[in-house]
N, C-alpha and C positions, 0 to 999 in steps of 0.2 A: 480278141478276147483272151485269146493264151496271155497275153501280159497279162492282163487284168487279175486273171488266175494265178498267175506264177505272183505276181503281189500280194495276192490274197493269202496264195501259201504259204510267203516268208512273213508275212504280216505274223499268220498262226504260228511259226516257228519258235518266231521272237517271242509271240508270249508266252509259249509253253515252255521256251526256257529264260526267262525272267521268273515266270512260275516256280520253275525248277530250282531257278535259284534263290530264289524267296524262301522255299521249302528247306535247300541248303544250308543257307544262313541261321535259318530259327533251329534247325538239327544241330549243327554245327553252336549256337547259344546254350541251346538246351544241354551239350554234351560240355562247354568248358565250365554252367552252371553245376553239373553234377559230378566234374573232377575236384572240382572249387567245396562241393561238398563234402566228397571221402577224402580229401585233401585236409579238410577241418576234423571232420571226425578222427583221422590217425592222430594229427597233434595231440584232440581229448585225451585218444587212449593212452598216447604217448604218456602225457600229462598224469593220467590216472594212474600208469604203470609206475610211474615217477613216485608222486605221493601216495600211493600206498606201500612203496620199499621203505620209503622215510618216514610213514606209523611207523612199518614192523620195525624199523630200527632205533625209532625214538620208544616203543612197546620194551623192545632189547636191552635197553640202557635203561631205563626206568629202573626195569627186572634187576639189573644187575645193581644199579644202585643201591633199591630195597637190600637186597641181598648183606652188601656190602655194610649199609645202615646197620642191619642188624648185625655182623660180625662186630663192628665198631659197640654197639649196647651189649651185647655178649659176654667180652673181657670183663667190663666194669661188671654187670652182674655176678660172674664167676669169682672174681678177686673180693665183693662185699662178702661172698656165701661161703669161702673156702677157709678153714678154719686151721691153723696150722696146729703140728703134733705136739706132741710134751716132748720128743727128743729133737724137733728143729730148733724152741723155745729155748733150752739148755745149751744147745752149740752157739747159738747167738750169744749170750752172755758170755759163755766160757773165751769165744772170741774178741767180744767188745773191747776186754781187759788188754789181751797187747796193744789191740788198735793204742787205745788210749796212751799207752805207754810209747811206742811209736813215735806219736804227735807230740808226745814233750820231748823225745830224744830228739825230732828234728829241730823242734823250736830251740831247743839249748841250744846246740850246733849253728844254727842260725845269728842265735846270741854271741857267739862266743869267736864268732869268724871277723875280723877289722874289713871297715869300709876304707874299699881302693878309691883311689881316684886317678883319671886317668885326661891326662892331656893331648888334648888333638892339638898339632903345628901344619900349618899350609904348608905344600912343597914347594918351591918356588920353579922348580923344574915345568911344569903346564906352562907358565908363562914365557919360558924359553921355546916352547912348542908353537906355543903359536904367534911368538914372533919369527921362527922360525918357516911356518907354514904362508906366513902374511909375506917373508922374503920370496919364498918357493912362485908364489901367485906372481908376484910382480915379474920376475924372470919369464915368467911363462907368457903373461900379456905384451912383453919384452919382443919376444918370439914371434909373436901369432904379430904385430904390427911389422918387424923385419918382414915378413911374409906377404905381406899386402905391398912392399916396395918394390 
């Protein structure tokens, strides 16, 4: 009867750990399902930390756009509103008069200078070059074949 018993006991051994390990398995499942969770949720956050820098940065640029928009409408309005003095008005004119005077002194001078003309000649020296370079080549292929002998 001690056999019988000593089987009986490793009989209960064995299921109580297949038991054991059945238990293990599904712990073990249960623990790579819920790393596989916080594992997703960080990406989320990740993801969410991501695009909301890139609102506040697209928010940022916007901003500065507008900003800029309006400097750009600003000039033009200022330049329609601003009215110039009675003593700017009178230096412009008092000015205009050399300008103008100027522009016919250069135009005469212009007038009054003769059209050069000027002839270009090819050298014929380039062509001594590189007949002269075309000789150089061959001496040297000259060379390099002595070499292989």
């Amino acid at each position: 009867m001690s056999e019988t018993k000593e089987l009986e006991r490793l009989q209960n051994r064995r299921t109580a750990l297949e038991e054991e390990s059945k238990s293990l398995e599904d712990q073990q499942k249960n623990l790579e399902t819920r790393v596989n969770i916080l594992e997703e949720k960080i990406r989320i956050e990740d993801l969410e930390t991501g695009n909301k820098a890139r609102q506040e940065s697209i928010r940022q640029l916007e901003s500065k756009m507008g900003e800029l928009e309006q400097k750009l409408e600003k000039p033009e309005e200022e330049t329609e509103k601003v009215e110039l003095p009675e003593e700017t008005e009178t230096e412009v004119t008092e000015t205009a008069e050399p300008v103008e005077e100027m522009t016919q002194q250069a135009v005469e001078t212009v007038e009054e200078e003769p059209e050069e003309t000027v002839e270009v000649a090819a050298l014929e020296e380039p062509i001594v070059a590189e007949e002269e370079s075309a000789e150089n080549l061959k001496r040297q292929n000259e060379k390099k074949k002595r070499r292989f002998f």
